[in-house]
C-alpha positions in Angstrom: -50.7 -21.6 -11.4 -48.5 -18.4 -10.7 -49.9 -17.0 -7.5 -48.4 -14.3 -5.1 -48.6 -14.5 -1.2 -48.6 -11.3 0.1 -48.1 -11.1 4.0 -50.4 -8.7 5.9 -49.4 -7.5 9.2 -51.8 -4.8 10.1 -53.9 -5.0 13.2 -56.6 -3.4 11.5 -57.4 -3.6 7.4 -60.7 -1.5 7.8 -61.7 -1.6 4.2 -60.1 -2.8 1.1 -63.4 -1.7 -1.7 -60.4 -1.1 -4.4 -57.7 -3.7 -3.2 -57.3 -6.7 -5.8 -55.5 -9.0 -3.7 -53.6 -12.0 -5.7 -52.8 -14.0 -3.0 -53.2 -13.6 1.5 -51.6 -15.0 4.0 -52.6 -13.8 7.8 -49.9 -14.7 10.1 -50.7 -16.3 13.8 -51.7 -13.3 16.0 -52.7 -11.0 13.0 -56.5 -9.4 12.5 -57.3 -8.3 9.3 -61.1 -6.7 9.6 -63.4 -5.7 6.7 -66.2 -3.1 7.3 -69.5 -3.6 6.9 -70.2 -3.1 3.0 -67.2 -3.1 2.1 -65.8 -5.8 -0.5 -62.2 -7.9 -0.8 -61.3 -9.3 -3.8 -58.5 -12.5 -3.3 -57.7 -13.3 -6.6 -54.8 -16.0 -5.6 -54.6 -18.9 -2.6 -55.7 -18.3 0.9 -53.8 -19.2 3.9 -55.5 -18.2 7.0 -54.0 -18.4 10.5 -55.4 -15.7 12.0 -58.4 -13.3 12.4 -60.5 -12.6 9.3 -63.0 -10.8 10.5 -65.9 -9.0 8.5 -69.1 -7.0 9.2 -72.5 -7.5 7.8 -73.1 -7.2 4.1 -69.1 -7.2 3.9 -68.0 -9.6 0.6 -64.9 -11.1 0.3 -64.9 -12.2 -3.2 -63.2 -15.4 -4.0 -61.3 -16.5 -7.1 -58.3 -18.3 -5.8 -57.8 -22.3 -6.4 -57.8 -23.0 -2.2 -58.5 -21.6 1.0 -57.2 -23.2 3.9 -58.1 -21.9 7.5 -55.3 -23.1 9.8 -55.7 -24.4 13.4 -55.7 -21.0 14.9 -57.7 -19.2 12.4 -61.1 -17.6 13.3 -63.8 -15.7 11.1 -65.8 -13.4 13.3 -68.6 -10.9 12.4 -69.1 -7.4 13.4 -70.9 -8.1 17.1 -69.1 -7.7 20.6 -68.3 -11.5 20.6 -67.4 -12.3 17.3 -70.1 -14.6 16.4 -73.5 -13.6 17.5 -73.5 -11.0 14.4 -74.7 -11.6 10.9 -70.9 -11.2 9.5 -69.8 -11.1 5.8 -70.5 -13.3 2.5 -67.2 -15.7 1.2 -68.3 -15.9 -2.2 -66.5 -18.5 -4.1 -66.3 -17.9 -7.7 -64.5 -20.0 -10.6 -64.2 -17.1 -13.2 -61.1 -15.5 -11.7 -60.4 -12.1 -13.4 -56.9 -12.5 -13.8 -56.0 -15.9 -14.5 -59.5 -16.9 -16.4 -61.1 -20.2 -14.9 -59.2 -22.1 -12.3 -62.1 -24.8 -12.5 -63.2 -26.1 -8.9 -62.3 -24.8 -5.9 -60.6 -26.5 -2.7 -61.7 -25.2 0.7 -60.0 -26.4 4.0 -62.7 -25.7 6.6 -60.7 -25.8 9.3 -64.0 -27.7 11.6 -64.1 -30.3 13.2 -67.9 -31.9 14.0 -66.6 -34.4 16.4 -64.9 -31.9 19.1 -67.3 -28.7 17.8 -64.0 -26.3 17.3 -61.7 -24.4 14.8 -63.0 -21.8 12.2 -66.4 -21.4 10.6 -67.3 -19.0 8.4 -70.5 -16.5 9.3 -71.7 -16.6 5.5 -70.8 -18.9 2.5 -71.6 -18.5 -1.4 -71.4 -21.2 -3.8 -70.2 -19.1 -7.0 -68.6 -21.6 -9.2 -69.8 -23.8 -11.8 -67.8 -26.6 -10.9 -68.1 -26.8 -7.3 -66.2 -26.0 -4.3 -64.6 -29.6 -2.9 -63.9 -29.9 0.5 -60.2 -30.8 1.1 -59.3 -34.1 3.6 -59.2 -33.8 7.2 -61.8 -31.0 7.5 -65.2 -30.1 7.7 -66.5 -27.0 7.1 -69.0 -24.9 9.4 -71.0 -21.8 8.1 -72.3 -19.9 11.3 -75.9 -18.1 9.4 -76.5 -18.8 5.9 -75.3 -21.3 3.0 -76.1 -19.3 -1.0 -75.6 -21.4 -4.1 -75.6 -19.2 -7.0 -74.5 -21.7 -9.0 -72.5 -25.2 -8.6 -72.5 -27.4 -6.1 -70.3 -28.2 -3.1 -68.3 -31.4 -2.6 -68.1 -32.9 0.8 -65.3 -35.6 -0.5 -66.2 -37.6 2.8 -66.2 -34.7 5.3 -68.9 -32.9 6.7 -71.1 -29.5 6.5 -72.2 -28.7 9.3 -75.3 -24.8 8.6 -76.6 -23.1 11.7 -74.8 -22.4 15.8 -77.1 -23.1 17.9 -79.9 -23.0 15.7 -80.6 -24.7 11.9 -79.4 -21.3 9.7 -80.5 -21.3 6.5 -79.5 -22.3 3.0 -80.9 -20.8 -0.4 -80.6 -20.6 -3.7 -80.2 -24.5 -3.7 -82.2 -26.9 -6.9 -81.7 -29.6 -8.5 -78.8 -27.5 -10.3 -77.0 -26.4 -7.1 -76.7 -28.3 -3.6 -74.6 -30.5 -1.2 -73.0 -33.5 -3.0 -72.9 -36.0 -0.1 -71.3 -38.9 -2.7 -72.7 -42.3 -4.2 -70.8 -44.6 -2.0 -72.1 -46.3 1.7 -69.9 -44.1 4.0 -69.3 -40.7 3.2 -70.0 -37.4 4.7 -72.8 -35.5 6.3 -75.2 -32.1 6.2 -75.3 -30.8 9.6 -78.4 -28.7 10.5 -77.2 -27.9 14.2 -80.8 -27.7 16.9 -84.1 -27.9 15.0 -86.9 -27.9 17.4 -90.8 -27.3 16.6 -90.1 -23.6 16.0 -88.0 -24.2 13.2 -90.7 -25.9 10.5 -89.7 -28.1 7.6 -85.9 -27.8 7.8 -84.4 -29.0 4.1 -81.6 -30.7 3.4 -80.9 -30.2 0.1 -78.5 -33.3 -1.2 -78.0 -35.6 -3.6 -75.3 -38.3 -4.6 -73.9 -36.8 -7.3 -74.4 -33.4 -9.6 -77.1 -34.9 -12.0 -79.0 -36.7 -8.7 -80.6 -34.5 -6.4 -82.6 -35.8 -3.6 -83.2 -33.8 -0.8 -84.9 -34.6 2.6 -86.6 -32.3 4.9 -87.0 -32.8 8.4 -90.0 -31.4 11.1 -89.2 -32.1 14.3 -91.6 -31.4 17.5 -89.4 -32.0 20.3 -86.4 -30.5 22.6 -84.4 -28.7 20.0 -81.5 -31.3 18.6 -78.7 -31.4 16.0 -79.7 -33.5 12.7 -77.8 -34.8 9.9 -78.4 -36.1 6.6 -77.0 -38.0 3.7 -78.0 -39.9 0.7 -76.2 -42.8 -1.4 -77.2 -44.5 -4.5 -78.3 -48.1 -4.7 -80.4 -50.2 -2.0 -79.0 -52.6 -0.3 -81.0 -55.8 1.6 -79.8 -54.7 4.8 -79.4 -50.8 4.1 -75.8 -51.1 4.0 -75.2 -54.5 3.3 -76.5 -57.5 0.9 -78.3 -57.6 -2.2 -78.8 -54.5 -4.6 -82.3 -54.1 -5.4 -82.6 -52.4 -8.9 -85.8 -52.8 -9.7 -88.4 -52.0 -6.9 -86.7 -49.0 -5.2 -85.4 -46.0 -6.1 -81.8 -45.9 -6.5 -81.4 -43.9 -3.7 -81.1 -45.1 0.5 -81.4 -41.6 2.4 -79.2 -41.7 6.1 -80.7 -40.0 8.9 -79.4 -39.4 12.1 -79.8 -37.1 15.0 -77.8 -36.6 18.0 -80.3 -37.6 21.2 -82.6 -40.4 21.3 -86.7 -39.0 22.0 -89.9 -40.0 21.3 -90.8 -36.7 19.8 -92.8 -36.7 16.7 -90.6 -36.5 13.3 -92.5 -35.7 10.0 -89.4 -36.7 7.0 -90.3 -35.7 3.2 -88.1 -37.7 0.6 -87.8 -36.5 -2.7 -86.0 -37.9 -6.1 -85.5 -37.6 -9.4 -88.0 -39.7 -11.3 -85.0 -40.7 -13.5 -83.7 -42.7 -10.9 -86.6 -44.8 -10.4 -86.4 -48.8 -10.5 -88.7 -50.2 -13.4 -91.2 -52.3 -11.4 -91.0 -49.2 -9.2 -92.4 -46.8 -11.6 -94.7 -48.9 -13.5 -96.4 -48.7 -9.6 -95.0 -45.1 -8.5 -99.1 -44.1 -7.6 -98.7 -47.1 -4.5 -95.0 -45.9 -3.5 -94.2 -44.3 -0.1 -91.4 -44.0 2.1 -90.3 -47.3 3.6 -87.6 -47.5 7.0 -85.1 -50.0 7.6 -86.2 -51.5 11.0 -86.0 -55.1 12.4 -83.4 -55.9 10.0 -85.8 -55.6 7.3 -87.3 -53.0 5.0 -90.7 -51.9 6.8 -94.4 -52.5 4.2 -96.7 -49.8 4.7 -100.0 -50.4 2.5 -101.7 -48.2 2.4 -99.1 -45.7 1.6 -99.1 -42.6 3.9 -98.5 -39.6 1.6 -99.6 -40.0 -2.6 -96.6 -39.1 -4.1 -96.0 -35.7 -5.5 -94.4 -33.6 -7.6 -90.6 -32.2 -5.9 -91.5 -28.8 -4.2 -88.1 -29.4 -2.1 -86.4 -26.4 -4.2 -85.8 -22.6 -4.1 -87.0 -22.6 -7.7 -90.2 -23.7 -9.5 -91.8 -26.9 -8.5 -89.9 -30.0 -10.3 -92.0 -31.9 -12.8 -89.5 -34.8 -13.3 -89.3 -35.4 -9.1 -91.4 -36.9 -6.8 -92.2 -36.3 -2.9 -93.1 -38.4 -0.3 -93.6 -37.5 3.4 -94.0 -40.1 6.3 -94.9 -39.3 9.6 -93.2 -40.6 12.6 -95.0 -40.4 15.9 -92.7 -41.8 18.1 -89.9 -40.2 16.6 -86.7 -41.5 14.8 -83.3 -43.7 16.7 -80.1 -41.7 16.5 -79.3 -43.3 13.2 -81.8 -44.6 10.8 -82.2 -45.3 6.7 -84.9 -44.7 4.6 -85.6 -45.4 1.0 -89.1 -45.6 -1.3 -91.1 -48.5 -2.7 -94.5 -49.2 -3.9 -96.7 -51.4 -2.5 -97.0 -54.0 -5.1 -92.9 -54.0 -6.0 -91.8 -52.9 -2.7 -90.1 -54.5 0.6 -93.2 -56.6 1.1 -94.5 -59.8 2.5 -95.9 -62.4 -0.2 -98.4 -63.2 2.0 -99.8 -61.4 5.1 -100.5 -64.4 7.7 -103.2 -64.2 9.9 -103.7 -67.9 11.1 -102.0 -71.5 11.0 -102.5 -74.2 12.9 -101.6 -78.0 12.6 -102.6 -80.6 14.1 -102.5 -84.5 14.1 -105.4 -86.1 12.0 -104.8 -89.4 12.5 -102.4 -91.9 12.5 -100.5 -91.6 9.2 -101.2 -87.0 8.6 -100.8 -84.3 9.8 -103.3 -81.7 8.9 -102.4 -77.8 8.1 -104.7 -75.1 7.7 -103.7 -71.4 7.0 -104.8 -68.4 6.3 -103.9 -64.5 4.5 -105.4 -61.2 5.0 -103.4 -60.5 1.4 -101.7 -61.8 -0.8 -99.0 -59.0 -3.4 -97.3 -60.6 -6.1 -97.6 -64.4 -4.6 -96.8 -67.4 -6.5 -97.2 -70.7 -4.3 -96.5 -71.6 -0.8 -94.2 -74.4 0.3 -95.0 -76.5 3.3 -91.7 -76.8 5.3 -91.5 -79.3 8.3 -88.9 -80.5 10.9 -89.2 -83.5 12.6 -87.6 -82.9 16.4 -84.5 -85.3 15.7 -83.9 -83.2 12.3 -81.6 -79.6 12.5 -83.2 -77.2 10.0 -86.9 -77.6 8.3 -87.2 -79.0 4.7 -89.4 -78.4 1.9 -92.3 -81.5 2.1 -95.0 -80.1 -0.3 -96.4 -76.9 -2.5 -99.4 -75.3 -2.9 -100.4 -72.8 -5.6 -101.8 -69.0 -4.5 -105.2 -68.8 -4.7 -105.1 -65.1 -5.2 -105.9 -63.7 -9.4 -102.2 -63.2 -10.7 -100.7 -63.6 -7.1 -102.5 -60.6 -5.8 -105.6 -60.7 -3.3 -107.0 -57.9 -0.9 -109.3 -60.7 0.8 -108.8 -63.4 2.7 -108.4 -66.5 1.3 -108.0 -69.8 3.4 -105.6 -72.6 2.5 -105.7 -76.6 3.5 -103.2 -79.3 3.2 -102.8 -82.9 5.0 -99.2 -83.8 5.5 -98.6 -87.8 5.4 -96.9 -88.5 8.6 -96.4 -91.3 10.7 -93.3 -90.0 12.7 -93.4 -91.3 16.1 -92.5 -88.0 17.9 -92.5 -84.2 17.4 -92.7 -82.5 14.2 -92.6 -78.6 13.5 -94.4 -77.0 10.6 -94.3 -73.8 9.1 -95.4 -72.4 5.8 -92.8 -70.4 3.6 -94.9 -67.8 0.8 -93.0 -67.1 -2.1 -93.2 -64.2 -4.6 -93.0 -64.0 -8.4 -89.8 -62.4 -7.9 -88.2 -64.2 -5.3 -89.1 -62.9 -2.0 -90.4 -65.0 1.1 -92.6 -64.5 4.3 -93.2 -67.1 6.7 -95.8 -68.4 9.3 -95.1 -69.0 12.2 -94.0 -72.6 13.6 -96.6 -75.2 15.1 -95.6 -78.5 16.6 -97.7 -81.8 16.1 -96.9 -84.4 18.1 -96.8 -88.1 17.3 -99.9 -89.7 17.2 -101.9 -90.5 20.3 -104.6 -92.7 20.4 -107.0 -92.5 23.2 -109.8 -94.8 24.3 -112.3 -94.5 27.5 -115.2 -97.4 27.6 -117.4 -97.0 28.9 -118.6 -93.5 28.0 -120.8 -92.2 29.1 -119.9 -93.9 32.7 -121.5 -94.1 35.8 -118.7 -92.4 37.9 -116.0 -95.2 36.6 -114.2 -95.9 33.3 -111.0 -97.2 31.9 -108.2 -95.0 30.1 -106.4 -96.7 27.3 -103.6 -94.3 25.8 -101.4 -95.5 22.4 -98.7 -94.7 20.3 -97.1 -92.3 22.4 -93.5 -93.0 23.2 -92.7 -90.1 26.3 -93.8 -89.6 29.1 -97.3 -88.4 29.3 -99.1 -86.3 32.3 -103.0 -86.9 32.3 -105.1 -84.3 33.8 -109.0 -84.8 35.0 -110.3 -81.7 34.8 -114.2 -80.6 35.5 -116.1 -77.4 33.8 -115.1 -75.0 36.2 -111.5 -75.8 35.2 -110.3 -77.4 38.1 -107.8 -80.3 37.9 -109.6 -83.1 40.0 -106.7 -85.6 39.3 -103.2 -86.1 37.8 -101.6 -89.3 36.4 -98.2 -90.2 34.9 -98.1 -91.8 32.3 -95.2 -93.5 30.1 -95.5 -95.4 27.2 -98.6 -97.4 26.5 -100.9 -97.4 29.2 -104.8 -98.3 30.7 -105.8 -96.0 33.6 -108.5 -97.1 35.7 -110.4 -94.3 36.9 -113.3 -94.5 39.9 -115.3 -92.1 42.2 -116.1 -89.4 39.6 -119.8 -87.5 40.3 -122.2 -86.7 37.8 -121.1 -84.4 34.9 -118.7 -83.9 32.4 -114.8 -83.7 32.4 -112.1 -83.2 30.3 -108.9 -85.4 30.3 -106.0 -83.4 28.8 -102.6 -85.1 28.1 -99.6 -83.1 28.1 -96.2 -84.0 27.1 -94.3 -84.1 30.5 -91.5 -82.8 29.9 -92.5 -79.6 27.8 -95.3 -79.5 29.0 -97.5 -78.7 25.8 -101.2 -79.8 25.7 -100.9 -83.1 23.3 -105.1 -83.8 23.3 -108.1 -83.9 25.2 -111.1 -86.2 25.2 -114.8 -85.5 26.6 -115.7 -88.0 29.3 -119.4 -88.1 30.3 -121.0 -89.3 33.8 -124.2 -90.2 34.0 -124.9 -91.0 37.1 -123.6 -92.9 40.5 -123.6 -96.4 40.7 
């Protein structure tokens, strides 16, 4: 493209309505100032590295291929410090006059987010139809209000950062216009610098690429704070990492972030294109709701918070092909945190909600099991996994079927199995749920220990009896203890044993046996006394 620079070294330019300038350049040191109401027209490249300063409803009007704000360059608006004013509007606009469409734009901010310094622009205008693309190694900063007219803006991996020392504001965005944060993991941010509880639902208006919009709104009750925003296709197991889940999610995982850690209260509102929806996902989308990465796992919510609704996050008419969610946060959000949407029969959910297991010895040669759900979503069968306490990692031993119609219950349901097991020491049991489509939920772990016979003759006694203990191959601690709970007598005991026990009074005692070196309650047996001899 053919472009003239033109050098201008006034101190003052204090309006140019009728100037048609093809190309600027404003040296280090120079202050070029546009009145308020007044318009400039740049028809070729900018190169700022000075003082572009403009009053309010002042327009410079755009139509060059790139503007680049140096390290020196400032934008300042009409008030006594430069930036506590409304300022200008930099309209960007493709259709340049003179050289027809020059197709997007390239803006170098000049900003950076992590030290808070260089230029920033008091107004900005999205004008083009193809999009204004931020160029590397700079954000870009717009001091009062962000316009889209029409196209969106890039962020290529850098960041926007609306508002100083408060959110600003940002119109004219839809689903045809707003900030394109990108489709990959990493990428750039939307900066919405210090919303407190004054400022209401502050929007966010993303998406991942121009036919993708999914904006995010946040309500924040606490101490003002800077919050940022971005969203990337696909969801991942671990939000950034693992497995792609294509069919229970929306395609979308939505990056939140804030600067401070509170506990204030945080109300987010999600909202996507229907289009992008996962099949088993929409054939559910009345259950769906906004689920948070947290514990290394994708959080179940049932029931869902908010019903979904149609996409009001717009600045045009309500959107009949998107669908919001809002989820409330009462003790607030971390300083970095993902979100996406599932439903509550295809979502991030356990199989199986467990609500008891125990297992105990039954006799000699099983083990007996006993568990049970407070629901069951999309279940198949549960698998009875068991470690014996010489073995490293548990292994399947047996299978049960779900109970629940089609794998899904709202009741509970109680399960029973008896494990054949002779092992002479420990063994650890857990039971592993399994869904139709792959996903698992566990029980927690119970150990059985080897199998323990006890005998006590006579019984009931008159104040003396013998002890005979079997099968147990460690060393055993056997308590005597009465109904108030107090331990009356201790004995050791270590292998195969017969205690002889004497001087008891009338009533009736308990004789616990704990494993002596864990220390975990093995048995108990009910000794009755009768009387004194």
């Amino acid at each position: 493209m053919r472009s003239t620079l033109i050098t201008i070294s006034l101190l003052i330019l204090a309006a140019l309505p009728l100037a048609a300038q093809q190309g600027v350049y404003i040296a280090p040191g120079t202050r070029v100032q546009i009145a308020p109401g007044e318009t400039m027209g740049i028809y070729g490249n900018m190169v700022n590295n000075g003082v572009l300063g403009s009053g309010d409803k002042a327009v410079v009007q755009f139509y060059g291929k790139t503007w680049n704000n140096g390290n020196g360059a400032t934008l300042p608006d009409e008030s006594v410090s430069g930036f506590n004013g409304k300022g200008g509007i930099f309209r960007f606009s493709g259709n340049n006059p003179l050289y027809g469409n020059l197709g997007a734009q390239q803006l170098y901010g000049g900003y950076s987010v992590v030290t808070h310094t260089g230029a920033t622009f008091p107004n900005l205008e999205v004008n083009n139809r193809l999009g204004i693309l931020l160029s590397d190694l700079s954000d870009l900063k717009v001091r009062n209000n962000l316009n889209f007219s029409t196209g969106h803006l890039f962020l290529n991996g850098w960041n926007l950062v609306v508002g100083d020392g408060n959110p600003g504001t940002i119109t004219g965005y839809s689903e045809q216009s707003f900030v394109v944060t990108g489709t990959t993991i990493a990428g750039g941010f939307l900066y919405r610098e210090q919303i407190g509880g004054a400022s209401g639902k502050v929007v966010f208006p993303i998406g991942t690429s121009p036919a993708t919009y999914a904006p995010a709104a946040v309500e924040f009750a606490g101490t003002a704070d800077d919050f940022r925003a971005r969203v990337f296709d696909s969801v991942y197991q671990f939000a950034i990492s693992g497995l792609v889940n294509k069919l229970d999610f929306t395609n979308k995982t939505w990056n939140v972030a804030r600067g401070k850690n509170s506990n204030a209260e945080t109300k987010l509102t999600l909202q996507h294109m229907d289009a992008d929806e996962g099949r088993d996902y929409s054939a559910f989308r009345a259950t769906s709701y906004v689920t948070r990465f947290l514990n290394n796992t994708w959080d179940y919510l049932d029931p869902p918070e908010s019903l979904p609704m149609p996409g009001n996050l717009t600045t045009t008419n309500t959107l009949k092909n998107a669908t919001m969610h809002f989820r409330l946060f009462r003790d607030g959000l971390s300083n970095n945190e993902y979100f996406t949407k599932a439903s509550v029969l295809y979502g991030p959910y356990a199989p199986a909600a467990f609500i008891y297991f125990n297992a105990w010895r039954l006799s000699e040669n099983f083990a007996q099991l006993e568990w049970s759900v407070s629901r069951e979503l999309n279940n198949d069968h549960f698998e009875i996994e068991r470690r014996f306490d010489k073995d490293t990692g548990f292994t399947k031993v047996g299978e049960m079927p779900s109970q629940a119609p089609n794998g899904n219950s709202n009741i509970r349901l109680d399960y029973r199995y008896p494990d054949p097991n002779s092992y002479d020491g420990w063994t650890y049991y857990r039971i592993k749920a399994v869904s139709k489509n792959g996903r698992v939920s566990y029980s927690e772990i119970k150990a059985v220990p080897p199998f323990l016979r006890v005998d006590v003759w006579p019984n009931p006694n008159k104040g003396q009896f013998q002890v005979r203990i079997r099968g147990e191959r460690t060393e055993l601690i056997m308590q005597i203890v009465n109904t108030a709970g107090q331990v009356l007598n201790q004995y050791m005991v270590k292998g195969e044993a017969t205690i002889r026990v004497t001087g008891l009074a009338k009533g009736t005692y308990i004789l616990a046996f704990f494993d002596q070196t864990t220390n975990r309650l093995m048995r108990t047996h009910k000794v009755i006394v009768i009387d004194r001899p």
